[in-house]
Legacy VTK file of the C-alpha trace (Angstrom):
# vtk DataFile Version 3.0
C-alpha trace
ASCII
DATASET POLYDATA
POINTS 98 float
66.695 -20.332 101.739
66.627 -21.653 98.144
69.189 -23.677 97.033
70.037 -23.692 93.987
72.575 -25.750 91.356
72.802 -28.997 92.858
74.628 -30.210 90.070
77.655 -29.800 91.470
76.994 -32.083 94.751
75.028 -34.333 92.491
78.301 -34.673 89.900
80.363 -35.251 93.094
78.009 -37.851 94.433
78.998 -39.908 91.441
82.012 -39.596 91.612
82.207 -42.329 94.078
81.957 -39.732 96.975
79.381 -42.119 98.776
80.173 -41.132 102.408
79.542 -37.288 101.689
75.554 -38.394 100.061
74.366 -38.074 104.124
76.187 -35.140 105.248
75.436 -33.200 102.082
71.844 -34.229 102.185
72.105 -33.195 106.024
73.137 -29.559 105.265
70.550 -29.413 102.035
67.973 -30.265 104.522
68.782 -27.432 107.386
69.700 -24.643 104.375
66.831 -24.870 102.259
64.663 -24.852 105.906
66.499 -21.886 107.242
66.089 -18.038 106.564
70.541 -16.627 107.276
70.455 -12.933 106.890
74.263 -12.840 107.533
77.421 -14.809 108.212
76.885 -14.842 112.326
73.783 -16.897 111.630
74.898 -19.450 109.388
77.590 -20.150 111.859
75.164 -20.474 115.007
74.274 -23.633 112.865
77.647 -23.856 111.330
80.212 -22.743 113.329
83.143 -23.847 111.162
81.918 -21.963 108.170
84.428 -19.916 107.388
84.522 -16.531 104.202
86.967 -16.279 101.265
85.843 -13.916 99.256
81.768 -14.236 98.254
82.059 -17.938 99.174
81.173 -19.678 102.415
83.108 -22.700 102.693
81.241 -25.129 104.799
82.842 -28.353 106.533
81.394 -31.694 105.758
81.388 -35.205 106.507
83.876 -34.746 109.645
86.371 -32.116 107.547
86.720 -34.417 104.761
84.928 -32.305 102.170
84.638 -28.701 101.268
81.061 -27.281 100.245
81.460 -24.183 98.819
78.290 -21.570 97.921
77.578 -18.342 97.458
74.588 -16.539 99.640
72.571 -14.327 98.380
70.999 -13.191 102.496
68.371 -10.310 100.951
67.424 -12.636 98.325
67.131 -15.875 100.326
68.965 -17.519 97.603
72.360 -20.387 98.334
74.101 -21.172 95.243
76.276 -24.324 94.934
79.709 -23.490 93.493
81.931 -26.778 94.380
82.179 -29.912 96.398
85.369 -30.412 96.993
87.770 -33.287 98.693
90.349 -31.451 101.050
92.851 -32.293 98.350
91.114 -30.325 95.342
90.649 -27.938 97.689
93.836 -27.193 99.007
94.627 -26.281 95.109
92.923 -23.172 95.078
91.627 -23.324 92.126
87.965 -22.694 93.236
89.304 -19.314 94.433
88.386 -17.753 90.592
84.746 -18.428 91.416
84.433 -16.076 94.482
LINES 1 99
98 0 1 2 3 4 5 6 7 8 9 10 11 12 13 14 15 16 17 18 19 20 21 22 23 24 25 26 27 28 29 30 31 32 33 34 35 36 37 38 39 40 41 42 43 44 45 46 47 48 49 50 51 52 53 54 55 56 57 58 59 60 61 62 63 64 65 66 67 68 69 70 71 72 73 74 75 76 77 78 79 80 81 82 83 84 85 86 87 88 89 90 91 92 93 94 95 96 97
């Protein structure tokens, strides 16, 4: 898959978010190596990602983060909408993007 806007997870990087640079790098790594075609397969590598919307909503760093993307499966394309602390993300305000 291509991956594509990393400026959100880069903007949230310095923010001070040091603990998340590892897991996000992590799941950078296995996306942009991996060819999903739907939802099933992302979570036989993820199996806490979870739908709302057009967004996948992946777990990281242990549940303390929220990465959220959109996938484009016929495409081959991942597009980075928000990292998110559990906090912002309990606001809902990254609901408008998906």
């Amino acid at each position: 898959m291509h991956v594509i806007n990393l400026k959100p997870i880069r903007a949230f990087l310095a923010q001070g978010h040091k603990d998340a640079r590892d897991p996000l790098l992590a799941w950078y790594k296995k996306a942009s190596k991996t060819k999903w075609s739907n939802l099933a397969e992302v979570r036989a590598d993820y199996p806490h990602c979870d739908m709302y919307g057009s967004c996948y909503i992946f777990n990281i760093g242990g549940n303390k983060y929220r990465l959220i993307v959109k996938i484009e499966f016929l495409k081959g394309t991942i597009y980075v909408k928000h990292v998110l602390t559990h906090k912002e993300y309990d606001k809902d305000s990254w609901k408008n993007d998906c």
